[in-house]
C-alpha positions in Angstrom: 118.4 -147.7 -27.2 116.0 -148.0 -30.2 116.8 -145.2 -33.1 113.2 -144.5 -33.1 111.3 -142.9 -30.9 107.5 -143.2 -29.5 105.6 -140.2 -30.6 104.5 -139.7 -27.6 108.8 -139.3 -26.3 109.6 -137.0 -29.8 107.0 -134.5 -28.2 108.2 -134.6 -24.6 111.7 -134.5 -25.3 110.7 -131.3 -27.8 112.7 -133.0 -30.6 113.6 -130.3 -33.8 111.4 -129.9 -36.6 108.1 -131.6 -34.8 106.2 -129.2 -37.3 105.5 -126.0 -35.0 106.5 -122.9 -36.5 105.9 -121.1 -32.9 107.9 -121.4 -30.0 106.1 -124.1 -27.5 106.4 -126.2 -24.5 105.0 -129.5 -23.5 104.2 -129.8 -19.7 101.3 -130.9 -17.6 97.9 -130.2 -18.7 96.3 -127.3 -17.3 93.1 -130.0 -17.4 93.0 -132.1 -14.2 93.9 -135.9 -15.6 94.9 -135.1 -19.4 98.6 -135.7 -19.0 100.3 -133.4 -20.8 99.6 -130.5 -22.9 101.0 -128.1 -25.3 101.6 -124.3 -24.8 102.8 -121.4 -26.8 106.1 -119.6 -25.1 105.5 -116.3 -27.8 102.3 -114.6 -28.5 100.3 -116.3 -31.8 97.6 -113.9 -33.9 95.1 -114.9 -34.8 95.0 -117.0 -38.3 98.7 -117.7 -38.0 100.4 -121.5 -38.3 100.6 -123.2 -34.8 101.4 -126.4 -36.3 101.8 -128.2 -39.7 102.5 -132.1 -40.1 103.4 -132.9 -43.7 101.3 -136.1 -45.0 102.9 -138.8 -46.2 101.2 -142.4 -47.2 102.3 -145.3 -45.0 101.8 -147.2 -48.2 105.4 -145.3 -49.2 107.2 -145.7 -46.4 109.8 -148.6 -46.4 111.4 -147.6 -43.5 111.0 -145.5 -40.5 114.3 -144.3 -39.4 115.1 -141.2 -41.5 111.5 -139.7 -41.2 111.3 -136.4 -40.4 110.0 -135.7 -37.0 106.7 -133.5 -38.5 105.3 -135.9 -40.5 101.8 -138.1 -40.0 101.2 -141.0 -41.6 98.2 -141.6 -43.2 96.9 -145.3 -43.1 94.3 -146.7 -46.0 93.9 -150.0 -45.2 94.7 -152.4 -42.5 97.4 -153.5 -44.6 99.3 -149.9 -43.6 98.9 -150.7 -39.9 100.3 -154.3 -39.8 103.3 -152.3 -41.8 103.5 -149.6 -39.4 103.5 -152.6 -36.6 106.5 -154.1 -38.4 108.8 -151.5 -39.3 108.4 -150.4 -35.3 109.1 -154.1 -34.2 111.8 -154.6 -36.9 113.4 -151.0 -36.3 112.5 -149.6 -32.9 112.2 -152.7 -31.1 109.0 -151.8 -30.1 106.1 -155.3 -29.4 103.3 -155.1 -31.2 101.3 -154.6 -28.2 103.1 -151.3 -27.6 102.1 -149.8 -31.0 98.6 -151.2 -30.7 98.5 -149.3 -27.3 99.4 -145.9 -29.8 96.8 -146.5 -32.2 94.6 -146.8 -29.6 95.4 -143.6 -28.1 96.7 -141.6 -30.9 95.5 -143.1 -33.8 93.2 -140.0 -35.4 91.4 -139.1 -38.8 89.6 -135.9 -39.9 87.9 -137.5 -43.9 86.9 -141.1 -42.8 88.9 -142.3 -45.5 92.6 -142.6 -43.8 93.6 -142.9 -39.9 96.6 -140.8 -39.0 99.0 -141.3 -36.7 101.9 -138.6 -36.1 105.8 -139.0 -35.7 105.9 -136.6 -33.0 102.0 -136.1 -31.4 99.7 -132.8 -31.0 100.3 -133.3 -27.6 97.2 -130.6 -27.7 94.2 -130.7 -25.8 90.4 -131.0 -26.5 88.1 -128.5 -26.3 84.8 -127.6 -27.9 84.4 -123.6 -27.7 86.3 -120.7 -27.6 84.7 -120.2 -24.0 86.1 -124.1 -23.2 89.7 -122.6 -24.5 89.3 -123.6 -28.0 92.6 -121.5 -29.8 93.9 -123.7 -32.6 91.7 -125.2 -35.6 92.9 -127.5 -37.8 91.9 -127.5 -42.0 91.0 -130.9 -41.9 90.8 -131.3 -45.7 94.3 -130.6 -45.8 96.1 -128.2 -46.8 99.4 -127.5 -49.6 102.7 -126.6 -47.8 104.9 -123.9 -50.5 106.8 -126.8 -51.8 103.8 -128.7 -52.9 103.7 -131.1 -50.0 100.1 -131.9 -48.5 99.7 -131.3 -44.7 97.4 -130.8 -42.2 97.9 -127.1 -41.1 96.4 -126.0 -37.5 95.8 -122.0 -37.2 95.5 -119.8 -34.0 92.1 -118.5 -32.7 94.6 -116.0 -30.7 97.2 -117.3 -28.2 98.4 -115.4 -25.5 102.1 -116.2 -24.1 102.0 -119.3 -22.1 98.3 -120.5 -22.8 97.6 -124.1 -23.3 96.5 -124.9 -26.9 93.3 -126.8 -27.2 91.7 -128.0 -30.8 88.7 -128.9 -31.1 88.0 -133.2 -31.0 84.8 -133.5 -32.1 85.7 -132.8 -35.5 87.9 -136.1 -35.9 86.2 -138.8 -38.0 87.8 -142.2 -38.2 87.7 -144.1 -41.4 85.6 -147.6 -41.5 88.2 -150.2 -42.3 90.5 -148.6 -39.0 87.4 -149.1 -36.8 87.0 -152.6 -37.9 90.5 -153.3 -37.3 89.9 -152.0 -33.5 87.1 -154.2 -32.8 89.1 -157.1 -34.2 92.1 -156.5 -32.1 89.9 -155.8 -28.8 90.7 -151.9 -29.0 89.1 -148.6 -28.3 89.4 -146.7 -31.7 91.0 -144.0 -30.0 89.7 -140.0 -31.2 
């Protein structure tokens, strides 16, 4: 068994420190074909942290098996991805094909400058309005953690005790170079 973990298996399995400040539970989706989805086990007002995933440059990274479980990597160039593919083949085992599967699914972006991928996913619905269930919205231009540390940090709408979370898609905006990279690898560019 590989040391690392899919994203996708850190967020079922509810691994520690996946960045979620609030009590939650992965399940199926309340939205007929979506898989899974994330919802809150406590009561979330509005403007509080749902979720924060530090940021940390894949262009860093020499290996993945001590990263913390909420952290996203952020990817600049295709260079970062072919790394990302290696350190997972190398260290988790995984075949290339697997992690191009993950990009293609999971693989986000919010500036159009660097694609993001997560150690443990969202595992968190789309939806477009608050009427749609719209409760969490991320700051997509990032945001400073107390210790200094950049991260992505999502904030409640409101969240009732066992609701779904849902954020809001339409807001992610893939960078050029990772679209590119898709077309050349015979990929969907994912979110």
């Amino acid at each position: 068994m590989s040391a690392i973990a899919l994203p996708t298996e850190n967020s079922i399995k509810g691994v520690e420190n996946q960045g979620f400040p609030i009590s939650t539970e992965v399940a199926p989706s309340s939205i007929e074909g979506a898989g899974n989805g994330r919802y809150a086990k406590q009561d979330v007002g509005p403007g509080e942290v749902v979720v924060q995933k530090v940021l940390v440059p894949m262009a860093e990274i020499s290996s993945l098996l001590n990263v913390d479980k909420n952290v996203t990597f952020t990817f600049a160039r295709a260079e970062d991805l072919e790394k990302y593919i290696t350190l997972m083949e190398t260290e988790g085992g995984f075949t290339r094909d697997v992690v191009l599967r993950l990009y293609e699914h999971f693989m986000y972006g919010f500036d159009k400058k660097v694609s993001c991928l997560n150690v443990s996913t969202w595992t968190i619905n789309h939806a477009e309005s608050a009427e749609g269930g719209l409760n969490c919205v991320v700051d997509f231009k990032g945001a400073r953690l107390p210790d200094g540390r950049p991260a992505y940090v999502c904030r409640s709408n409101g969240i009732k005790d066992g609701a779904e979370l849902f954020m809001d898609y339409s807001k992610f905006a893939l960078p050029d170079f990772y679209l590119a990279y898709t077309k050349r690898h015979g990929r969907s560019k994912s979110v």
